[in-house]
C-alpha positions, 0 to 999 in steps of 0.5 A: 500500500502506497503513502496515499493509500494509507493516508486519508485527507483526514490524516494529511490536512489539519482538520481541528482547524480547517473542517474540510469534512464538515462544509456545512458546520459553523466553524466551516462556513465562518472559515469562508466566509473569512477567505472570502472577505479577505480575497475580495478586500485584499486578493489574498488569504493564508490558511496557516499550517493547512497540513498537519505538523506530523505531515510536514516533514513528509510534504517537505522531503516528498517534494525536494526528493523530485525537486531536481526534476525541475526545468531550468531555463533563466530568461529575460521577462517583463511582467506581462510575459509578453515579447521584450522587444514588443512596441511599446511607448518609453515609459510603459512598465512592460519595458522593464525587463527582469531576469527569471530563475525559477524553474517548474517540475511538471505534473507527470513528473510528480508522483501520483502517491505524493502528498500535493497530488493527493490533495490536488484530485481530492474533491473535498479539497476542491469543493472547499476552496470552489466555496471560497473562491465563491465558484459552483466547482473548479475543475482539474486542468486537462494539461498533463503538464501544468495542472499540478507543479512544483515550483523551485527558486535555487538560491541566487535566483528570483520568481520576478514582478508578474502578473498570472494568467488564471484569476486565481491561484492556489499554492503552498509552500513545501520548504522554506529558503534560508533567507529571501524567497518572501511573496510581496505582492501589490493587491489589486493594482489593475481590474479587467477595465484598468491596467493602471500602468502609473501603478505598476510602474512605480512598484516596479521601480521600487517607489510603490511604497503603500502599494506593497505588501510582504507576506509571511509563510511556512511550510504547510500554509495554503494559501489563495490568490487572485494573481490576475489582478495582483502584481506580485513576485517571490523575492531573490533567495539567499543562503542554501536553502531553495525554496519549493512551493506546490501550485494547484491549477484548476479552471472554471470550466473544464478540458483547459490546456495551457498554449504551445507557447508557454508550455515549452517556455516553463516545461521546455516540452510540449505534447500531443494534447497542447498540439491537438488543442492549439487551435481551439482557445478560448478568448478571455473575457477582459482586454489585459495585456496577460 
């Protein structure tokens, strides 16, 4: 019997605390509706030490074992992931360019039997963070690549100021670096009307002051995200230690495959299903540069 096997949900999240099992009782509804206040007034929440503290060294030596299966590719972004030398007016803060070190092991290189794949597919799981996200559901993504990732920042390297494609995203740290690696972030700087280049712009050049906010986070926390609309980005890291943090993908609707494109530019690989899906995508519902 595998690790998965023999480890219910019960066993790998802190149920005392977060009653995944109960949606309806009191201390569930009060648990979202907190999530969801906090996501709406500042794009974010963090659900401190969502797996249990007998679980973490297991998270954390479970993830650094396949953490070397990463792919590692540094190259020069700007915050829109859009081409660097697209025409652009001087002052736009999509000139900026920033140096991307951090690398991703892909879903079918993470075992099936490991701790984030076991919550990644858990429908409890699911249904939780749909209700805090105020969802119907979410669904896995069909990319057999990038619904569930590791994301790996060596020491030395930086995930840079960017925006994300999905509305949402779903993460949590697996191993904390020795120093460095904190997430700041600007919460809400652009809605799908406004990009607010004035904004982003100072933040980028180290003037957003009040914009900003640095975020504090342990192995084990869970936390959601509207990284959309939040320009934000995991700070260099320093000393020996890398920093690893697990990323649930999921979509609002279903069969969701990420581009050619940007597959091979985080995998450095595509497959069969991104090629068969490339001519179909979907247009997103705002005008937003990414």
């Amino acid at each position: 019997m595998s690790a998965l096997e023999a480890l219910p949900l019960e066993q790998v999240v802190n149920v005392a605390r977060y009653p995944l099992p109960e949606p309806e009782s009191a201390r569930a509804r009060d648990l979202v509706a907190r999530a969801r206040r906090e996501l709406a007034t500042l794009g974010c929440t963090v659900l401190p030490d969502f797996v249990r503290p007998t679980r973490r060294d297991l998270l954390r030596q479970e993830c650094a074992a396949f953490a070397p299966r990463a792919h590692f590719d540094v190259e020069t972004v700007n915050v829109y992931n859009i081409a660097v030398d697209a025409d652009l007016p001087a002052d736009h803060p999509g000139r900026r360019t920033f140096e991307r070190g951090n690398a991703f092991v892909a879903r079918d290189r993470i075992p099936a039997d490991a701790l984030i794949s076991r919550l990644y597919a858990d429908e409890m799981f699911q249904d939780f963070l749909a209700r805090c996200f105020e969802l119907p559901r979410l669904h896995e993504l069909s990319d057999p690549l990038s619904g569930l990732v590791l994301n790996v920042v060596e020491p030395g390297r930086e995930h840079p100021w960017h925006f994300d494609t999905n509305e949402f995203t779903v993460s949590m740290l697996t191993q904390e670096a020795e120093a460095g690696g904190e997430f700041e972030y600007a919460p809400n700087i652009r809605s799908a009307r406004d990009e607010n280049f004035g904004a982003v712009r100072d933040v980028l050049e180290g003037q957003g002051g009040s914009l900003t906010r640095r975020l504090p986070l342990r192995s084990g926390d869970l936390q959601l995200f509207k990284g959309r609309y939040s320009l934000h980005r995991v700070s260099p890291v320093r000393g020996g230690t890398a920093r690893h943090s697990a990323i649930f993908a999921y979509s609002e609707r279903p069969g969701v495959i990420g581009s050619v494109a940007r597959t091979r530019q985080l995998f450095g690989r595509v497959l069969p299903e991104h090629l068969a899906a490339a001519g179909g995508r979907t247009v997103r519902g705002d005008q937003l540069l990414d």
